[in-house]
N, C-alpha and C positions, 0 to 999 in steps of 0.2 A: 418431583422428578428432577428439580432444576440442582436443589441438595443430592437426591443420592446420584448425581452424575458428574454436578461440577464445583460441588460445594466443597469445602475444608477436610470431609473423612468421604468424600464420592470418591468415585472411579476413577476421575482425572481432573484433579483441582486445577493440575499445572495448565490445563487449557484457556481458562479465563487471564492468563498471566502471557501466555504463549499469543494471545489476541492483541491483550495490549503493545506489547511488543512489537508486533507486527503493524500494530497501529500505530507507534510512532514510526517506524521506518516509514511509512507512506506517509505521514506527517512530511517527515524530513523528505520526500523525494517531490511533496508537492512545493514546499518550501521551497525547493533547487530549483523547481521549475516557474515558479512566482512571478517572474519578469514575463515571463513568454507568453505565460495565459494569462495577464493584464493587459501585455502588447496585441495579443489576437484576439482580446475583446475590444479594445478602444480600435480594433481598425475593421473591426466588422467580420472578423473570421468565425466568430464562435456564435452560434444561434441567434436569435432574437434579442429584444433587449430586458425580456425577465432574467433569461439565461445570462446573459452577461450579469445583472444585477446581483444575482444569486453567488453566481462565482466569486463576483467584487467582495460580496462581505464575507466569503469562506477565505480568501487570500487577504485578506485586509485585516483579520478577527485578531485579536493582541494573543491569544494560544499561537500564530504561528510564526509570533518572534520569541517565544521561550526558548531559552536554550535548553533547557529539559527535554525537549522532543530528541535532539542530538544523540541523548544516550545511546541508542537501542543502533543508529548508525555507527558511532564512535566503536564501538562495542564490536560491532560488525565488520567494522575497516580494521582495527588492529585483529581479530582473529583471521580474517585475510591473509593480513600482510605479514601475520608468523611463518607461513607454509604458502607455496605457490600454489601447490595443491587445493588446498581450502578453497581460493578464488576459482579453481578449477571447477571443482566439486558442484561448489555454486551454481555454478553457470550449466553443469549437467543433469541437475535436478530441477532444475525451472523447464529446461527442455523437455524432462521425464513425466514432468508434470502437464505440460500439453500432451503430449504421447496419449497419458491416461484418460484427458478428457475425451480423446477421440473414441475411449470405450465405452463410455456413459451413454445408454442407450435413449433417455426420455431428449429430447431436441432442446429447448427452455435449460435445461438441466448443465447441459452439454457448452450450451452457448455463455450461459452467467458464470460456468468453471473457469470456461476459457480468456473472457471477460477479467474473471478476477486474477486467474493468472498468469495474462499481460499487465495488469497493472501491479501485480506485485514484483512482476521481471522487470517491471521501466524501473520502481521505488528503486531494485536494487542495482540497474542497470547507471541510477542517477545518483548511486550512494557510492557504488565499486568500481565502473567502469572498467576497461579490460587491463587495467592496472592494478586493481583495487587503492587505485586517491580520486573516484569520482567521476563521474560521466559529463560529457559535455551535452548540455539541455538541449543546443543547436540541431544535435545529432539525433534526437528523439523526433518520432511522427506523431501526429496528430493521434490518431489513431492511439498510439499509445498513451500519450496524455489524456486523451477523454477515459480509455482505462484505467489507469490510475485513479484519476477521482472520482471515476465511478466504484471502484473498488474500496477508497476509502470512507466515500458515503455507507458502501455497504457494513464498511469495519465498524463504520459510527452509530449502525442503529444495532448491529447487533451486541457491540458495550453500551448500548441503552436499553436493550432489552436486558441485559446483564444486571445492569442496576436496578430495573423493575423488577427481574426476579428475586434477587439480593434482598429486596426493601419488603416481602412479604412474608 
């Protein structure tokens, strides 16, 4: 299934590629916000002390000082910053994109859309800002923050179910 849908002659190769992608931009947008969710764990804002722990070695892991994660941002600021529009655009399809979760009828369904995208509007809210050179972390709620990297956990196992399908 995993071949005829998303493999090399499936239906939609570009999908597995359009993920990763996606997955560096929340790379980069946890990256931007790295100080802040260090500073809200060492001062007791953010759960317990597994949850801090857990954080610490996802923000600390040597992947999130590769500059390689950049691309997919880089990439995303100069097609911005061609056309005002573009940044426009952006910002009306993220919003479009809530709109639609509100039609998703299962509740769980509904709620993990919306989940993921808020935290792909923070990634890009911390990559473009309303200039497209980048958002200020300060400006960001909590709430959004815990979306993001709960959306980027999500982006993480499903490119490791990726790689399990790939390997069989």
């Amino acid at each position: 299934e995993y071949e005829r849908r998303l493999g090399g002659g499936g239906e939609t190769p570009e999908a597995v590629e359009n993920m990763y992608f996606t997955m560096m931009l929340l790379l980069s947008g946890v990256r931007a916000a790295r100080e802040r969710l260090l500073y809200d764990c060492d001062s007791g804002s953010i759960g317990d002390e597994e949850t801090c722990e857990t954080l610490r070695s996802i923000l600390t892991h040597p992947l999130m000082d590769d500059p390689n994660i950049d691309a997919a941002s880089r990439r995303l600021k100069d097609h911005a910053l061609q056309d005002t529009n573009n940044l426009w655009e952006a910002r009306m399809r993220t919003r479009d994109l809530m709109r639609i979760m509100n039609c998703v009828q299962c509740n769980k369904c509904r709620f993990h859309g919306k989940i993921s995208t808020l935290g792909l509007s923070t990634a890009l809210q911390l990559t473009l800002g309303s200039q497209g050179t980048g958002g200020d972390v300060a400006d960001v709620k909590r709430v959004e923050l815990a979306a993001l990297v709960t959306t980027m956990g999500k982006f993480a196992s499903g490119i490791e179910l990726c790689y399990e399908m790939q390997s069989l």
